[in-house]
N, C-alpha and C positions, 0 to 999 in steps of 0.2 A: 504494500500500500504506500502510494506515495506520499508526501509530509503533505500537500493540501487536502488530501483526503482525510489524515490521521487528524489534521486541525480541526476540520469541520466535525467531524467522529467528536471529541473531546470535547468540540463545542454545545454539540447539544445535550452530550451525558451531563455540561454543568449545568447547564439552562433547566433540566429534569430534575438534577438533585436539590437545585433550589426551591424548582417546584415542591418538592416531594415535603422536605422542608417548612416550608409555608404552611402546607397544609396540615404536616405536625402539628404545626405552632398552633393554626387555630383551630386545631380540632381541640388542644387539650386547654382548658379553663387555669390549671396552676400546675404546679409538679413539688411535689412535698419533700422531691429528694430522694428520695428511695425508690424510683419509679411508680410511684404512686400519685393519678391525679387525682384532683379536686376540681368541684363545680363550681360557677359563680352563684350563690343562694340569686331565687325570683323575688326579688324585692317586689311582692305584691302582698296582699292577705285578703279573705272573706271572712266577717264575723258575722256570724248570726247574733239574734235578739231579738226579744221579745219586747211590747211598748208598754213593761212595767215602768216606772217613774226609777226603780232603784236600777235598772235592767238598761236605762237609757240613759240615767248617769255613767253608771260604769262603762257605759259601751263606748260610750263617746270620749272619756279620759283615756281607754283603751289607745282608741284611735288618733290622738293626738300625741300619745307617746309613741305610736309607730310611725307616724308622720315624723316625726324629730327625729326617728331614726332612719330615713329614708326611704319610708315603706309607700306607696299607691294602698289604699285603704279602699277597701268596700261593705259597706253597711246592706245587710240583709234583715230589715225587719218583717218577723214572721210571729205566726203561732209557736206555742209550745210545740207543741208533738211534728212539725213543720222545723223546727230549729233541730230537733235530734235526729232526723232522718236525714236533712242536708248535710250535716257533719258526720253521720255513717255512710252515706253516699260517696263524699269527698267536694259535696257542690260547696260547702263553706268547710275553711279551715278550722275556725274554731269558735268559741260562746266564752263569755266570762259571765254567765248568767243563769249556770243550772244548780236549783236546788232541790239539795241532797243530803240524807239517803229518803226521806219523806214526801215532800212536798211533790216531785215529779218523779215519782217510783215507777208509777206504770209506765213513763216513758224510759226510764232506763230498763226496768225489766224488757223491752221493746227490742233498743238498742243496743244498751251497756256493752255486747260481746264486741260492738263495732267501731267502739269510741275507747278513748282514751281520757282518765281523769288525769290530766297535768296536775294540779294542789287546787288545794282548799284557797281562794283570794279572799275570804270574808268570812270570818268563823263565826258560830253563835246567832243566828237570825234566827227571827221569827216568825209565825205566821198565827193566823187566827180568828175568833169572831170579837170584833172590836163595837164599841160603845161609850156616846161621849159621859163625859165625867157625871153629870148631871143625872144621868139614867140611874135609878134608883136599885140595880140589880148586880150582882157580880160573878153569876156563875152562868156558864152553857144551862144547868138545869134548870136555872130558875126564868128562863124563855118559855118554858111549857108551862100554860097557864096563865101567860102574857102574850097572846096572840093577838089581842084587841089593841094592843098597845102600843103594836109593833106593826098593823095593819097584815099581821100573817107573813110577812114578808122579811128576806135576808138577804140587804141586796148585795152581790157577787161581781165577779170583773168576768174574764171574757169566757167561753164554755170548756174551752182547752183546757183553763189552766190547772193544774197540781190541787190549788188551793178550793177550787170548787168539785173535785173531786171527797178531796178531804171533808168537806163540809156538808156533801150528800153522805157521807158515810156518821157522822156525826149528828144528823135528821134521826137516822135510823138508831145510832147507839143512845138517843137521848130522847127517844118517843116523840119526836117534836116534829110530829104527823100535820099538826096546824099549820106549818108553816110553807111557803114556795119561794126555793132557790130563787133567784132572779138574775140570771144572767145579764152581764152588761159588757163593762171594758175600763181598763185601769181608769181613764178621765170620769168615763161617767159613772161610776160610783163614787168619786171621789167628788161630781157635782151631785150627787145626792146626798152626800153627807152635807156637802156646805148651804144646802136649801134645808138641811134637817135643823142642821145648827143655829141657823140665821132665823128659826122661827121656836127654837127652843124644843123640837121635838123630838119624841124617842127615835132609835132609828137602829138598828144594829146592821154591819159590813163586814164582808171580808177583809182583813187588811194583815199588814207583815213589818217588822222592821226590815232592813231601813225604811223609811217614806217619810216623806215630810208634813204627812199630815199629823204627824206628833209632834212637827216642832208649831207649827201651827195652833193647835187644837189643844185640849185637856180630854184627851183620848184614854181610854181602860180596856184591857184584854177581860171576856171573860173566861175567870178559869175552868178547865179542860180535866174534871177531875179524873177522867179513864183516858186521858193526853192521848188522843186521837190526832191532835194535829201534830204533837212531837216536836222536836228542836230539828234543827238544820245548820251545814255549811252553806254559801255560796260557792260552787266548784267551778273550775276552769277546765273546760273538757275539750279537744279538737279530736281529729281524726286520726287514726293510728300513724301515717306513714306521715305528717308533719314533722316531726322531729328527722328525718331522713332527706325530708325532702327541702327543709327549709329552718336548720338547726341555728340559727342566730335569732329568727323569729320565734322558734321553740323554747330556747336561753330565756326571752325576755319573758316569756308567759312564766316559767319556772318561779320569775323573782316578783309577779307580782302580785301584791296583798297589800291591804289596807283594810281600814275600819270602818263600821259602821257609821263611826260620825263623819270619816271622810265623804264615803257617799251621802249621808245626808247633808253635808254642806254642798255639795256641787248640787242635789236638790233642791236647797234653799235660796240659792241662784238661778234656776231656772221658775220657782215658785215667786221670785221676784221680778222675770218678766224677762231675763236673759233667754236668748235660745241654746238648747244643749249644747254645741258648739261654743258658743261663746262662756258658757258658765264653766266647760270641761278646760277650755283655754286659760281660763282666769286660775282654774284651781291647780291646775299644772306649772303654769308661771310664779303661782305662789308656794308652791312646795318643791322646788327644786333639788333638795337634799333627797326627798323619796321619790322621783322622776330618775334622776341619776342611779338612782342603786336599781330601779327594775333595768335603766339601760345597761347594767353594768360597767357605767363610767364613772362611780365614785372615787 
């Protein structure tokens, strides 16, 4: 072969190895050194949630701590039993807004094998049949035989949720046959109570810590003497294969928790006329010592 053949020969074996090269490079996202690559994590997320008032605080301070770390954020507000099948599916990543082991049992017993509980963000909650201070009663059993009082009626949030489940079974452990659930939705029972209040009238509701209608109101649980509605975490639950798929977003759910009174302070901002957005911002901006440790940048 002669030397202008042999040239052109060599010149395109470098032209190829470059290629070849190239395409190494960007097929692999890192190289850890050992021959082992790494991904670039999807800086995106789906959270579901429900349009509890404590469910729409948290979700929204969620969202605004992923946002500060670089995330595209999408809010899924849905039903209960609609929030746990989206994150067994894989259609949302994850909820910072299931309670548990009580409150939405039937939908874990549903899903549970398909979900993943990341930690407890909010220990100790409540839930229950609530009544204002005034009402002259303080137990579940002393409703039976005050049906006249109460107009028969217990009014409820939306037909999904955990807590009107709990409260048909509580009809039945407490004879209190006189009465009819009344399905609504977290606002409009919360404006039934405040038409109840505003004319001094009895009125009993489903309600739960956090909420801000205790910082509002002179609100009373009545006691639950065969605790039918039982104590609760708030859990953080996503979809199995997040942690794999998207381990720096995993990290931050790991570290986050806060308190009751946290969430009801970002409630009491939007109770004062803020939009969740803007009350979730306010309360992030002001706690930046506990914003930093869920980013792990303390």
């Amino acid at each position: 072969m002669d030397n202008k053949y042999k040239a052109i020969l060599v010149g395109i074996l470098l032209v190829l190895s470059l290629f070849a090269a190239g395409c190494a490079q960007q097929g692999d996202e890192g190289d850890t050194g050992d021959g082992n690559q790494t991904q670039v994590e999807d800086k995106s997320v789906t959270i579901a949630y429900v349009q509890w008032a404590s469910a729409v605080a948290t979700t929204n301070v969620v969202q605004e701590v992923f946002q500060k770390a670089g995330y595209e954020v999408e809010l899924n507000n849905v039903a209960a039993g609609i929030m746990y099948q989206a994150i067994a599916n894989g259609d949302a990543d994850f909820s910072v807004c299931a309670w548990l082991p009580n409150t939405q049992s039937n939908y874990w017993e549903q899903y549970g094998d398909q979900i993943e509980k990341v930690n407890v963000n909010t220990p100790n909650v409540k839930t229950g049949l609530v009544v204002p201070q005034y009402v002259d009663i303080d137990t579940i059993p002393e409703l039976k035989g005050n049906e006249s009082k109460f107009g028969g009626t217990i009014t409820g949030i939306d037909p999904g949720a955990g807590i009107m489940s709990q409260t048909e079974e509580a009809i039945q452990e407490y004879g209190l046959d006189g009465y009819t659930l009344q399905a609504s939705s977290g606002p409009g029972m919360t404006s039934a109570l405040t038409s109840a209040i505003t004319d001094e009238k009895p009125i009993v509701v489903t309600l739960w810590n956090p909420h801000w209608a205790f910082a509002r109101w002179d609100l009373k649980y009545l006691d639950d003497p065969k605790d039918v509605y039982g104590s609760d975490d708030i859990v953080t639950i996503a979809r199995p294969d997040l942690k794999e798929d998207k381990p720096q977003a995993y990290e931050i759910l790991t570290r986050f928790k806060w308190t009751v009174a946290d969430n009801e302070k970002v409630m009491s901002y939007i109770d004062q006329g803020m939009s969740a957005e803007e009350a979730a911002e306010k309360w992030v901006n002001d706690n930046p010592d506990k914003v930093n440790e869920w980013l792990g940048t303390e």
